[in-house]
N, CA, C and O atoms as a MOPAC input file, in Angstrom:
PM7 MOZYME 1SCF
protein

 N     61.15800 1   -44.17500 1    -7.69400 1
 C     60.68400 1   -44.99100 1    -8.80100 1
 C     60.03500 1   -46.24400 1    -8.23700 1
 O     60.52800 1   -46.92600 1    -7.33900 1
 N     58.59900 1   -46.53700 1    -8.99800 1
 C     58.02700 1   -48.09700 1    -8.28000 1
 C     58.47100 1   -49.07000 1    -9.26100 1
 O     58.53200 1   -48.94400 1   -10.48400 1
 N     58.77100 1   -50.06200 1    -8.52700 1
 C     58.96400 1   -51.32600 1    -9.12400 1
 C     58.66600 1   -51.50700 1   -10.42000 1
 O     59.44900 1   -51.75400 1   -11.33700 1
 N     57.03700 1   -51.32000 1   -10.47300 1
 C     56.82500 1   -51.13600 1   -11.84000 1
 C     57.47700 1   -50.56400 1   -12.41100 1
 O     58.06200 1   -51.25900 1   -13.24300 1
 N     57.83800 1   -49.16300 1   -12.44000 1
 C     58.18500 1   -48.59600 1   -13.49800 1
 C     59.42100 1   -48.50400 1   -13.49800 1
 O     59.76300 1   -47.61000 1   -14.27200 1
 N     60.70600 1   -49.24600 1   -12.75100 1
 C     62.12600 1   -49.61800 1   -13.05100 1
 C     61.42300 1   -50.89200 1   -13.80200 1
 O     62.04600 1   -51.04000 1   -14.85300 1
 N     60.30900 1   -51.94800 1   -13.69600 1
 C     60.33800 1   -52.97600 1   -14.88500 1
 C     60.59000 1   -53.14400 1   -16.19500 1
 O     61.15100 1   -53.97900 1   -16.90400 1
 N     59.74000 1   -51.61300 1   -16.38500 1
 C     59.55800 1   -50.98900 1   -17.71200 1
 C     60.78800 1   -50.45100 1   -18.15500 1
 O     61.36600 1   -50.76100 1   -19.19700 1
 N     61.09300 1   -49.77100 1   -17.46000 1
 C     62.68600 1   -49.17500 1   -17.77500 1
 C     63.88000 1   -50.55000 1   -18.28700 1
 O     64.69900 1   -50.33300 1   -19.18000 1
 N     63.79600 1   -51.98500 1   -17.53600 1
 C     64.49000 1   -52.95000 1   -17.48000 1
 C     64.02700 1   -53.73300 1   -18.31100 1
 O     64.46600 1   -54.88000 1   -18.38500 1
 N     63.07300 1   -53.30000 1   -19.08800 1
 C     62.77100 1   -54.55300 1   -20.06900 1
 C     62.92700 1   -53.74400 1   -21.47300 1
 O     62.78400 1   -54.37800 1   -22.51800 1
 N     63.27300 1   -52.08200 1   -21.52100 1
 C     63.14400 1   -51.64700 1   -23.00000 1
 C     64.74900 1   -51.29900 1   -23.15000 1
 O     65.19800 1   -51.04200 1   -24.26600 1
 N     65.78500 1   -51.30000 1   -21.72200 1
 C     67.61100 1   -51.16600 1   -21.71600 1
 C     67.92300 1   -52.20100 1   -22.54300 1
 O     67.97300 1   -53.25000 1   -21.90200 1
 N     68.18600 1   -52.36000 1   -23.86800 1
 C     69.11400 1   -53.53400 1   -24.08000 1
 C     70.11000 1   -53.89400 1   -23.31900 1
 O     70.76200 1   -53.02300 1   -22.74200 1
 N     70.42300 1   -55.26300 1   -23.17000 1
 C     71.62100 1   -56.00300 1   -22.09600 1
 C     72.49200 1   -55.87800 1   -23.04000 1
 O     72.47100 1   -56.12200 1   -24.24600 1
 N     73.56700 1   -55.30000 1   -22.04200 1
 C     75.23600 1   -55.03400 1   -22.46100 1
 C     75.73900 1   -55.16500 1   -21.30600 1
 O     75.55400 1   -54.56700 1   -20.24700 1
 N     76.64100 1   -56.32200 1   -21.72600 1
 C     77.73300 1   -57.03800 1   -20.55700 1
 C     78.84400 1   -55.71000 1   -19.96400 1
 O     79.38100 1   -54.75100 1   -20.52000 1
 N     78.83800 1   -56.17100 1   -18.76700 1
 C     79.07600 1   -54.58300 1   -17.81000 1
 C     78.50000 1   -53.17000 1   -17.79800 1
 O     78.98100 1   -52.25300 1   -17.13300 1
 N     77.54100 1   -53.08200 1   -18.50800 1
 C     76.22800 1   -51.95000 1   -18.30800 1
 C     74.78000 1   -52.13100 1   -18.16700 1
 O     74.21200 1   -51.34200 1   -17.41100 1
 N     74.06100 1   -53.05100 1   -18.77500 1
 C     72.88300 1   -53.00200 1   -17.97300 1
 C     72.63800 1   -54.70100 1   -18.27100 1
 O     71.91000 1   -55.00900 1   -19.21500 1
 N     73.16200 1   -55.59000 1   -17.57800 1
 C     73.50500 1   -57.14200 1   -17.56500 1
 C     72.67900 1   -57.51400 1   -16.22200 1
 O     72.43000 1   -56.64700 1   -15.38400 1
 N     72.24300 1   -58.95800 1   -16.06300 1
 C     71.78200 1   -58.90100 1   -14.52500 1
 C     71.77600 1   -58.79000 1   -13.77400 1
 O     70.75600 1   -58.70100 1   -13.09000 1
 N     73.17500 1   -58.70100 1   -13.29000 1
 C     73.03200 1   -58.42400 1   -12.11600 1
 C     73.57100 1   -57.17900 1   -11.66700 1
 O     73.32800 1   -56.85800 1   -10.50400 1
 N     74.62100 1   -56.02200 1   -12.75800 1
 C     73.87500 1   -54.40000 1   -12.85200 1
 C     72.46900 1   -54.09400 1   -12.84900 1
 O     72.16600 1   -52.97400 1   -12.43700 1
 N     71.76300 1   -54.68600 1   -13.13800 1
 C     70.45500 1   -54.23200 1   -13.30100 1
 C     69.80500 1   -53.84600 1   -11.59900 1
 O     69.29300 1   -52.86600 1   -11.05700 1
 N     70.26300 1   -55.54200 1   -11.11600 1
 C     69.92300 1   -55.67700 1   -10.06700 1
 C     70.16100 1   -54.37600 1    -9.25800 1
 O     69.24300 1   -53.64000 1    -8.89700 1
 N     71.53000 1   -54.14900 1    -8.99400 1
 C     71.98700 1   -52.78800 1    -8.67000 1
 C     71.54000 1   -51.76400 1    -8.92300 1
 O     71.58300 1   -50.91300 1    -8.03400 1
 N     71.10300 1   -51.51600 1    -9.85400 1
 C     70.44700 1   -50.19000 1   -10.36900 1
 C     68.73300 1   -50.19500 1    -9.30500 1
 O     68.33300 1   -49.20200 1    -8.69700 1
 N     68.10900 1   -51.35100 1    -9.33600 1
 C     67.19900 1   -51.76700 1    -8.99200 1
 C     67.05100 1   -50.88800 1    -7.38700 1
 O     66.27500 1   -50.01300 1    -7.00400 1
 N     68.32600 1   -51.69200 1    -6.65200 1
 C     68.48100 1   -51.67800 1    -5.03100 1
 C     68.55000 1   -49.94400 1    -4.69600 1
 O     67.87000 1   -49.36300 1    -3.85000 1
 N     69.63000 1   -49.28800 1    -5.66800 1
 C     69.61100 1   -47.86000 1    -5.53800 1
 C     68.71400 1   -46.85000 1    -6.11700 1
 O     68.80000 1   -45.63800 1    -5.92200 1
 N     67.58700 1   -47.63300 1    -7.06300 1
 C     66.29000 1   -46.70600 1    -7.45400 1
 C     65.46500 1   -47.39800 1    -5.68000 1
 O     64.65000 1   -46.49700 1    -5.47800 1
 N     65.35700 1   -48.04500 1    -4.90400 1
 C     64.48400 1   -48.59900 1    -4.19400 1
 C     64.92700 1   -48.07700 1    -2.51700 1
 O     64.27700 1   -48.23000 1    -1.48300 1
 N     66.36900 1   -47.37400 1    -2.73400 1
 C     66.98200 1   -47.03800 1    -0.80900 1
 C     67.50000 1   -46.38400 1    -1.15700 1
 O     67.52600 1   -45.58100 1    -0.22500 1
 N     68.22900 1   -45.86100 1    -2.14000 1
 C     68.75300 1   -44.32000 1    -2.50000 1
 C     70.38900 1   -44.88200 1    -1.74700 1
 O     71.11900 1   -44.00400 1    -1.28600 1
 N     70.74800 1   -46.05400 1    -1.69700 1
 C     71.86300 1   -45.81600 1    -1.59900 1
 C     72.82400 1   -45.56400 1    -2.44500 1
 O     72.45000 1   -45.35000 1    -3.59800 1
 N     74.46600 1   -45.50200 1    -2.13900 1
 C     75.50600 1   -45.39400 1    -3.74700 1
 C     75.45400 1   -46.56100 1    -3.86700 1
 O     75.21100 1   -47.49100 1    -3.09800 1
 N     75.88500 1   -46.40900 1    -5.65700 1
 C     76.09600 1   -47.94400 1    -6.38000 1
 C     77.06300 1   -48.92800 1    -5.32900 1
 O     78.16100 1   -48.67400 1    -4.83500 1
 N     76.05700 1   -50.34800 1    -5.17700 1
 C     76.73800 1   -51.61800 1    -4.20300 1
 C     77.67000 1   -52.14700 1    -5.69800 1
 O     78.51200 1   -53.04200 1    -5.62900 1
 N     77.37100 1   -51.49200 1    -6.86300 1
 C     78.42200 1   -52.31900 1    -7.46800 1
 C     79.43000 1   -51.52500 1    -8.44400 1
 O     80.07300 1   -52.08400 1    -9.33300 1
 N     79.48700 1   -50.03700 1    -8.13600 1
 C     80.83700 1   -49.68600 1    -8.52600 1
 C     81.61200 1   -49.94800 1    -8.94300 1
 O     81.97200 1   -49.28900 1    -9.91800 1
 N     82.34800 1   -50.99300 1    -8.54100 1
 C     83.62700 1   -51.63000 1    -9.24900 1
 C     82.97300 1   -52.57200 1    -9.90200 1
 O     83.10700 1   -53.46900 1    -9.07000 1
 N     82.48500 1   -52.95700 1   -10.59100 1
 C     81.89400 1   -54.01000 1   -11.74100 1
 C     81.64600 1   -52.98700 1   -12.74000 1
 O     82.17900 1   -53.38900 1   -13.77400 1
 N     81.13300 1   -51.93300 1   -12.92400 1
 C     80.51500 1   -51.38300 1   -13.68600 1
 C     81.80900 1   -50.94200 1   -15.19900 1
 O     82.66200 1   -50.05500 1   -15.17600 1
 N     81.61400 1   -51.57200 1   -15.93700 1
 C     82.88400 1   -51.09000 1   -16.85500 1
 C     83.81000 1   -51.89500 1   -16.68900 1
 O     84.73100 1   -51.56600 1   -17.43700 1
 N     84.04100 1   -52.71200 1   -16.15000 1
 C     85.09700 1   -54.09700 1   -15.87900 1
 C     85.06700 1   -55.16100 1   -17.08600 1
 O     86.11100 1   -55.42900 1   -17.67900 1
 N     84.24900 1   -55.56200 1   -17.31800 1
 C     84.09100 1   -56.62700 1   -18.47100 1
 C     83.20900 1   -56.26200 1   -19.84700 1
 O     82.13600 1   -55.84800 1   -19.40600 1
 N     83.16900 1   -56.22800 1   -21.11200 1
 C     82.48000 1   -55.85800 1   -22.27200 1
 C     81.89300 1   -57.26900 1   -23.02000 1
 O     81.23100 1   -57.24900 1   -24.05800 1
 N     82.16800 1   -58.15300 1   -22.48500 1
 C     81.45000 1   -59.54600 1   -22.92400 1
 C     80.96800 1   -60.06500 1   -21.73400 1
 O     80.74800 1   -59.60800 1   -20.61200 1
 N     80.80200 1   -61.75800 1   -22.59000 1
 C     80.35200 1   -62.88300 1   -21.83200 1
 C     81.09200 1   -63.21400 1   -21.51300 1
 O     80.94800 1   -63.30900 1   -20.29500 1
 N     82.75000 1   -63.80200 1   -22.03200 1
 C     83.32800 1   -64.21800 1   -21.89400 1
 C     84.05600 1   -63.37800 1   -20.34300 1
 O     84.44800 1   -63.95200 1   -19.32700 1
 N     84.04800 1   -61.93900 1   -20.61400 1
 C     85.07400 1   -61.10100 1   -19.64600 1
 C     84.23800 1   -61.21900 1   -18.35800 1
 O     84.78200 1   -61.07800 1   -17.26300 1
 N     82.41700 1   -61.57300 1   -18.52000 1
 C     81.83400 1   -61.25200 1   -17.22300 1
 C     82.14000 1   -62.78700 1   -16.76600 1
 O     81.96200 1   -62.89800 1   -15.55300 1
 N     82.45200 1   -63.71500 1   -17.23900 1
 C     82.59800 1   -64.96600 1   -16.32100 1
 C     83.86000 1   -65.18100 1   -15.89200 1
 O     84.21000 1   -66.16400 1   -15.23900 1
 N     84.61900 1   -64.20800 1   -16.26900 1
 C     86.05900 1   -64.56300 1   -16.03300 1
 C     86.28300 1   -63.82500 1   -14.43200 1
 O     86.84600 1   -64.19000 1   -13.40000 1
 N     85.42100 1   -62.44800 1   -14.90300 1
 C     85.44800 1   -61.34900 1   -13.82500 1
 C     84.47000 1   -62.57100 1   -12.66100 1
 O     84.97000 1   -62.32900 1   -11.56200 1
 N     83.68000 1   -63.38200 1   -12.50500 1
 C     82.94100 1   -63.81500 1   -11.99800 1
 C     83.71100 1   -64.74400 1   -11.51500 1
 O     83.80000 1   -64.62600 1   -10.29300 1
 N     84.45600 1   -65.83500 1   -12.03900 1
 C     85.33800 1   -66.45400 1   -11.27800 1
 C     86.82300 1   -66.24000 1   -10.24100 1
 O     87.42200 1   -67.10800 1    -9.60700 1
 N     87.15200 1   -64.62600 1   -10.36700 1
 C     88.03000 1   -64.10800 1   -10.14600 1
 C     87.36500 1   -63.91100 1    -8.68100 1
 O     87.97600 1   -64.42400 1    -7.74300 1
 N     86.14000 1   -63.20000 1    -8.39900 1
 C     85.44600 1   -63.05300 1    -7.33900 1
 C     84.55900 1   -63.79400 1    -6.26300 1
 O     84.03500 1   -63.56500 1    -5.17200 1
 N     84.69400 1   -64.87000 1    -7.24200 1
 C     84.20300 1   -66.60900 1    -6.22700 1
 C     82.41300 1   -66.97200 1    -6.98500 1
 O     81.46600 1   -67.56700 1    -6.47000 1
 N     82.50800 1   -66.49400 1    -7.98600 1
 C     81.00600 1   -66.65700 1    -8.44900 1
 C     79.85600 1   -65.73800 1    -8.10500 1
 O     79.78700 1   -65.04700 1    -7.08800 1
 N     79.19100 1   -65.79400 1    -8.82700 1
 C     77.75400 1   -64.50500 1    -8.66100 1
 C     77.30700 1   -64.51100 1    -7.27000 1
 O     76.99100 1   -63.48500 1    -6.66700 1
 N     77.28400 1   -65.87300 1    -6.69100 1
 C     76.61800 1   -65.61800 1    -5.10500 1
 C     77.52900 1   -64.44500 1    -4.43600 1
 O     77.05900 1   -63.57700 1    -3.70000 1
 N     78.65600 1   -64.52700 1    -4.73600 1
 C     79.45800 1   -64.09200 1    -3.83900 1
 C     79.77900 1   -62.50200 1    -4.29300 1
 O     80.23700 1   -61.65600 1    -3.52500 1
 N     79.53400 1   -62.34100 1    -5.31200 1
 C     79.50700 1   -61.00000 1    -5.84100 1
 C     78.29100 1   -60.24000 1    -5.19300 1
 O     78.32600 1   -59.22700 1    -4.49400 1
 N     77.23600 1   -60.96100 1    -5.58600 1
 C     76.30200 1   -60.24400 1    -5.08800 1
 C     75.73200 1   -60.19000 1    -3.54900 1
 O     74.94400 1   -59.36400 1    -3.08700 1
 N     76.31800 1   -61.24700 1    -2.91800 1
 C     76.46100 1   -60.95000 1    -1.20500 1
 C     77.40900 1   -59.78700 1    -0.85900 1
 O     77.18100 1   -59.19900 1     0.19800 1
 N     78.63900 1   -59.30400 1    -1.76000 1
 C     79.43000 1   -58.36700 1    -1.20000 1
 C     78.77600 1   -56.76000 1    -2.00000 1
 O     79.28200 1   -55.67000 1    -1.73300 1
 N     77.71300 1   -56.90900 1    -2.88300 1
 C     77.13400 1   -56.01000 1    -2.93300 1
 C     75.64400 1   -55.60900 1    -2.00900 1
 O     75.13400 1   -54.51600 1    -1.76000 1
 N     75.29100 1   -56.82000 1    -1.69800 1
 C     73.80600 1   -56.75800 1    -0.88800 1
 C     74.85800 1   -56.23200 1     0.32800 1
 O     74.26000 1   -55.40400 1     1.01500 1
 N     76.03900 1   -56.42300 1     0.74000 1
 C     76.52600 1   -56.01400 1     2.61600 1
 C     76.75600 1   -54.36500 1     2.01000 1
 O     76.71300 1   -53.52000 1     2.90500 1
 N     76.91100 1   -54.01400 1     1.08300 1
 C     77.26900 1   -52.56700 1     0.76400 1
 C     76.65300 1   -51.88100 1     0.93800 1
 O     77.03700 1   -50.83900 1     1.47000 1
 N     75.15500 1   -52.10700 1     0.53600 1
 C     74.01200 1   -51.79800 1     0.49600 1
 C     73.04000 1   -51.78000 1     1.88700 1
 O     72.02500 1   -51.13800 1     2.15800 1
 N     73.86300 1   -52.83200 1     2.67400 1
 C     72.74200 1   -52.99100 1     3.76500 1
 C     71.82400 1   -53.65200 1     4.29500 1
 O     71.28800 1   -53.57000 1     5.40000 1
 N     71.56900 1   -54.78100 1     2.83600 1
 C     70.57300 1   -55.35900 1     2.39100 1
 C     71.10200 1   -57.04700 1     3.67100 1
 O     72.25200 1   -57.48800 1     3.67400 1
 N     70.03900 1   -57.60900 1     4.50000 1
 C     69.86700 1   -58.64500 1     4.99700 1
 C     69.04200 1   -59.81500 1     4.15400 1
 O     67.99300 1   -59.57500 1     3.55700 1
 N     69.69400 1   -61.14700 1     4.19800 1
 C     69.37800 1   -61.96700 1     3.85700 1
 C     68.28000 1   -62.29200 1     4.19600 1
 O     68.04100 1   -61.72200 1     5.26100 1
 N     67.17600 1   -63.11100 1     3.77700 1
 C     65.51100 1   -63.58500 1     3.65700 1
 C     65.35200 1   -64.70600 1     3.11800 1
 O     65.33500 1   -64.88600 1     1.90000 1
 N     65.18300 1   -65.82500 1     4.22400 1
 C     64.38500 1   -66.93200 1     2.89200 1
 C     62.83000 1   -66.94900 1     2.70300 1
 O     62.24200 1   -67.85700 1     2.11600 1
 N     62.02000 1   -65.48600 1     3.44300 1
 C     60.98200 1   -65.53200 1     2.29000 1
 C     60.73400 1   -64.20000 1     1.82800 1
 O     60.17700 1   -63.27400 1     2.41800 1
 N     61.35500 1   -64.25700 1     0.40100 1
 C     61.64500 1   -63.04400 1    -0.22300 1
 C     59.86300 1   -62.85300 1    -0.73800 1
 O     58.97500 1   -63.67900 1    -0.95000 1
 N     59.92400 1   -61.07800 1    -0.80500 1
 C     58.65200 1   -60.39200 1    -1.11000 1
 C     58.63900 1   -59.56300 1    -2.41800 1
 O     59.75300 1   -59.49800 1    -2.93900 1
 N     58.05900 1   -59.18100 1    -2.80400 1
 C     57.87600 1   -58.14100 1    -3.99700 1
 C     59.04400 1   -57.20500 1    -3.87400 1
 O     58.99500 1   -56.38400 1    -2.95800 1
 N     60.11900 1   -57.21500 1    -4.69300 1
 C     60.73700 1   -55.95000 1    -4.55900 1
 C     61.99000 1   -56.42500 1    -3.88100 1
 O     62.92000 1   -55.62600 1    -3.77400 1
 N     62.08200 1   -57.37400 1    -3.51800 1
 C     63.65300 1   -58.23900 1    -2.86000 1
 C     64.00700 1   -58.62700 1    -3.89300 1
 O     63.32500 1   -58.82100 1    -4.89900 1
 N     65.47300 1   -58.82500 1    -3.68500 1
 C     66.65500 1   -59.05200 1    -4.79900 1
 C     67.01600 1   -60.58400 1    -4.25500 1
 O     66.81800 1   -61.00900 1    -3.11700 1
 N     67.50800 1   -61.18200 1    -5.20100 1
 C     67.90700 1   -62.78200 1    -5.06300 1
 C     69.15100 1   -63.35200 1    -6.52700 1
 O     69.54600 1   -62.76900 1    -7.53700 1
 N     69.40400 1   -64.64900 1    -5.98700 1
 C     69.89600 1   -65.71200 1    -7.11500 1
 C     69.25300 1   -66.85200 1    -6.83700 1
 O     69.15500 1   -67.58000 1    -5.84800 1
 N     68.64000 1   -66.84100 1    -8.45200 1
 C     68.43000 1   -67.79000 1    -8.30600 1
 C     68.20800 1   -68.42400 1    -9.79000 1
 O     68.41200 1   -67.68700 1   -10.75400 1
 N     67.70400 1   -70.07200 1   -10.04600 1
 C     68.03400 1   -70.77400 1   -10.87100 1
 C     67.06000 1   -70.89600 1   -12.04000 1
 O     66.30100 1   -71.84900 1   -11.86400 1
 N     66.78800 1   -70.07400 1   -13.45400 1
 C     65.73300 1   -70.12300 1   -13.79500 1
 C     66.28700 1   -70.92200 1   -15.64400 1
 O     67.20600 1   -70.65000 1   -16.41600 1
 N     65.25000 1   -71.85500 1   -15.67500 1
 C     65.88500 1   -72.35200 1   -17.02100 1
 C     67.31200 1   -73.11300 1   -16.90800 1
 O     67.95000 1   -73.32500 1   -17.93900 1
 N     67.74700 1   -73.47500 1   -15.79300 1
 C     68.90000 1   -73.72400 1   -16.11700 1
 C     69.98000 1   -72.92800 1   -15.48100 1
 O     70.97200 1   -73.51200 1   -15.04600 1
 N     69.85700 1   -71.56600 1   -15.38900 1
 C     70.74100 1   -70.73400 1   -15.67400 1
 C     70.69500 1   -69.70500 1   -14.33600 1
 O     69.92400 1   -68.76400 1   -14.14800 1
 N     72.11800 1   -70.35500 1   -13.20100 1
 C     71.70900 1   -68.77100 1   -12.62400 1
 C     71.65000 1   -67.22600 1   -12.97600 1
 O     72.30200 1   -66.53200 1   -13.75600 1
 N     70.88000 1   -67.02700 1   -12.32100 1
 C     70.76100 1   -65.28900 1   -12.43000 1
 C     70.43800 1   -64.56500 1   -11.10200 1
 O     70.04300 1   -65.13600 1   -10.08600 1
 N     70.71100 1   -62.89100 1   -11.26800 1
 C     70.37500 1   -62.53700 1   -10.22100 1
 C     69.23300 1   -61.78200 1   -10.69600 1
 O     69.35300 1   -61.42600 1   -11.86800 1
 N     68.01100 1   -61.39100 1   -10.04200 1
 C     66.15800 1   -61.07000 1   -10.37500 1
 C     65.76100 1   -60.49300 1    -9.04900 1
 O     66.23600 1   -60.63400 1    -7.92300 1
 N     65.12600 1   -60.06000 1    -9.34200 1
 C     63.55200 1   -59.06400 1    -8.25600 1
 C     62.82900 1   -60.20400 1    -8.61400 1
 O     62.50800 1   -60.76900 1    -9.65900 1
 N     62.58100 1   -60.45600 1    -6.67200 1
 C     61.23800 1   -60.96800 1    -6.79400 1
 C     59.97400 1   -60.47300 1    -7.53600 1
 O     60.26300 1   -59.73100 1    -8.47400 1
 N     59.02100 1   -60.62500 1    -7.41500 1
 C     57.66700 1   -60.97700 1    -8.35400 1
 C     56.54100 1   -61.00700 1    -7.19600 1
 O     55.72300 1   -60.10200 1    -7.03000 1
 N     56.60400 1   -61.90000 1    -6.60800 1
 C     55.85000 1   -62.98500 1    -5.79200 1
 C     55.97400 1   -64.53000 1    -5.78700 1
 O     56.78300 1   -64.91000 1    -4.94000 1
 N     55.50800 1   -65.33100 1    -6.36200 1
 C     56.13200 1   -66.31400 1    -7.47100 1
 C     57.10300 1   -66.28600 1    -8.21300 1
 O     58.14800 1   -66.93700 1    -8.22400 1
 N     56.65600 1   -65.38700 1    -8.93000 1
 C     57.62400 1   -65.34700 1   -10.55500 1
 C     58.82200 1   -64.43900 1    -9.98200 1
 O     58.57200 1   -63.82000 1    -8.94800 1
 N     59.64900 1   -64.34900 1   -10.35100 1
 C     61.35300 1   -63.68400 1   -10.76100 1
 C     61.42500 1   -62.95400 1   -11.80400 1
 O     61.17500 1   -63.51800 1   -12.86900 1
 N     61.78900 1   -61.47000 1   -11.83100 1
 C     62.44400 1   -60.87100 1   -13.30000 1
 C     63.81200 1   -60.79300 1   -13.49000 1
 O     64.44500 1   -60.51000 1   -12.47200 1
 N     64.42000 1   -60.95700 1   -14.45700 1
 C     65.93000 1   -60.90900 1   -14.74500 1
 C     66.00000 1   -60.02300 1   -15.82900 1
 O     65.10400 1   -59.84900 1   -16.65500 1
 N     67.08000 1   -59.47600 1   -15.80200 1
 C     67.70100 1   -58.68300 1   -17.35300 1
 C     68.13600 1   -60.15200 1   -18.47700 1
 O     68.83500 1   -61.13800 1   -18.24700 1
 N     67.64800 1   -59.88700 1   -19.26100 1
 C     68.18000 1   -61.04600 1   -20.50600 1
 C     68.26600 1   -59.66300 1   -21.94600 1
 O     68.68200 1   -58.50500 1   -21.99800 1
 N     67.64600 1   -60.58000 1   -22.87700 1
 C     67.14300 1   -60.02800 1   -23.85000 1
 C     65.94100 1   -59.24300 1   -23.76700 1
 O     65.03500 1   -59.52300 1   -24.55200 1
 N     65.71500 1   -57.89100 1   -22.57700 1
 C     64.33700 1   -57.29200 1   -22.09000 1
 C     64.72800 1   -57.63900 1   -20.75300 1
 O     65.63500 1   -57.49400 1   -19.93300 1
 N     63.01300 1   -58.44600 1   -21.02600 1
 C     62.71600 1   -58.97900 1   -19.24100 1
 C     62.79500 1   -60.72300 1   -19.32000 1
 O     62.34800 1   -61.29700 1   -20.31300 1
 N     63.38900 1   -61.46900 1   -18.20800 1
 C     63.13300 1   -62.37800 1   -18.63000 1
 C     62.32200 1   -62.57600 1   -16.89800 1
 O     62.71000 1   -62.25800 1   -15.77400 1
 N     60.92500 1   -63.32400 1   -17.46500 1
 C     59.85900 1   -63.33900 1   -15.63700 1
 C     59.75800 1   -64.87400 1   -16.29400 1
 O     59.76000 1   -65.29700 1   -17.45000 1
 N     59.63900 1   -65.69900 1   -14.53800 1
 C     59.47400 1   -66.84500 1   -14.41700 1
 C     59.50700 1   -67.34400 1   -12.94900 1
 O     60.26300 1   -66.82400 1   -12.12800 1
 N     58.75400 1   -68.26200 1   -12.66700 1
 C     59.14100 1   -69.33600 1   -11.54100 1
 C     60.24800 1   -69.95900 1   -11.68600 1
 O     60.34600 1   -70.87200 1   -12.50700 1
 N     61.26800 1   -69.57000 1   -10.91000 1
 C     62.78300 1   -70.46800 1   -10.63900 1
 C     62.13600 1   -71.55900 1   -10.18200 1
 O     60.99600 1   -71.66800 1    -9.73000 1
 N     63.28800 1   -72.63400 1   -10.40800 1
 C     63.12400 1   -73.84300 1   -10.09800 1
 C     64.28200 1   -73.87900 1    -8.68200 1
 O     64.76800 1   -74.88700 1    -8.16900 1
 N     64.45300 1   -72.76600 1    -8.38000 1
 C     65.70900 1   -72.91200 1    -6.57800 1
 C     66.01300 1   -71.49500 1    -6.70500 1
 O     66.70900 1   -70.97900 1    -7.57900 1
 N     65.21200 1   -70.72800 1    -5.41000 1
 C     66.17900 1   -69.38200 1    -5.04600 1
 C     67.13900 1   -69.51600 1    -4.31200 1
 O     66.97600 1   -69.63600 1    -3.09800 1
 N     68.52000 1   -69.52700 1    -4.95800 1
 C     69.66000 1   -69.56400 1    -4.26200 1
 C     69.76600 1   -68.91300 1    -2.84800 1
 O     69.76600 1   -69.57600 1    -1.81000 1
 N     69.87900 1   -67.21600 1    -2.91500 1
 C     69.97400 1   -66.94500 1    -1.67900 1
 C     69.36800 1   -65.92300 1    -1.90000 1
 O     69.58200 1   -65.47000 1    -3.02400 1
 N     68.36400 1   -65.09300 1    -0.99100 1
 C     67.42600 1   -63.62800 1    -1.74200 1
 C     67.95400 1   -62.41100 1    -0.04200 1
 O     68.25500 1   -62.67000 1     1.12300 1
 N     67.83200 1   -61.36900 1    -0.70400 1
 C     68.07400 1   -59.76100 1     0.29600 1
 C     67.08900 1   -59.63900 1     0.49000 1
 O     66.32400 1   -60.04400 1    -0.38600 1
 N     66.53000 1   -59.06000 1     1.65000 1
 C     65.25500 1   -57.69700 1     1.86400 1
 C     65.42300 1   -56.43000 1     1.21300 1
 O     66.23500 1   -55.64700 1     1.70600 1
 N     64.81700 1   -56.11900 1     0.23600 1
 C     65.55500 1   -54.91300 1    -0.34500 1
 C     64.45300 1   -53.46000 1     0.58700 1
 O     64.71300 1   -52.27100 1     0.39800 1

């Protein structure tokens, strides 16, 4: 599957907390892109809200840290200059998230797609 067309796929999934949320998405993303198994397995079905994914999120040391122990699952090496098709956190609106690079811009799972220039990429993979 190209990028593109997991976009398309990621912007018509409605977001549901512990099934296709951001940073599942992300996951789904990494294993349509290297064919590896799900880096996030154990998340998947863990929490059914907002409330349960931040709880599950503080239990695990926060999203950076979730998603560094899914990028080592995966394989995926850290980059500070992420390319088309690399996975990251980072700060958009306010609000971290985890997104596919763009080039510039960032996509996230929200409501669809949410694309933008972050204002700080936390930490980004080579996917």
């Amino acid at each position: 599957m190209t990028l593109d067309q997991f976009l398309e796929t990621m912007a018509a999934t409605p977001f549901v907390d512990g099934q296709s949320d951001c940073a599942l998405t992300i996951a789904d993303w990494v294993m349509a892109a290297t064919g590896c198994p799900d880096p996030a397995h154990d998340l998947r079905g863990e929490y059914s809200s907002a409330l349960g994914r931040e709880r599950l999120l503080m239990r695990r040391g926060g999203l950076k840290a979730v998603m560094q122990v899914c990028a080592d699952r995966a394989g995926l090496a850290a980059t500070r200059t992420p390319r088309r098709g690399d996975i990251g956190l980072v700060v958009m609106n306010g609000q971290r998230l985890a997104a596919i690079c763009l080039g510039k811009q960032w996509a996230a799972k929200g409501a669809g797609l949410v694309v933008g220039a972050p204002s700080r990429v936390v930490k980004a993979w080579r996917v």
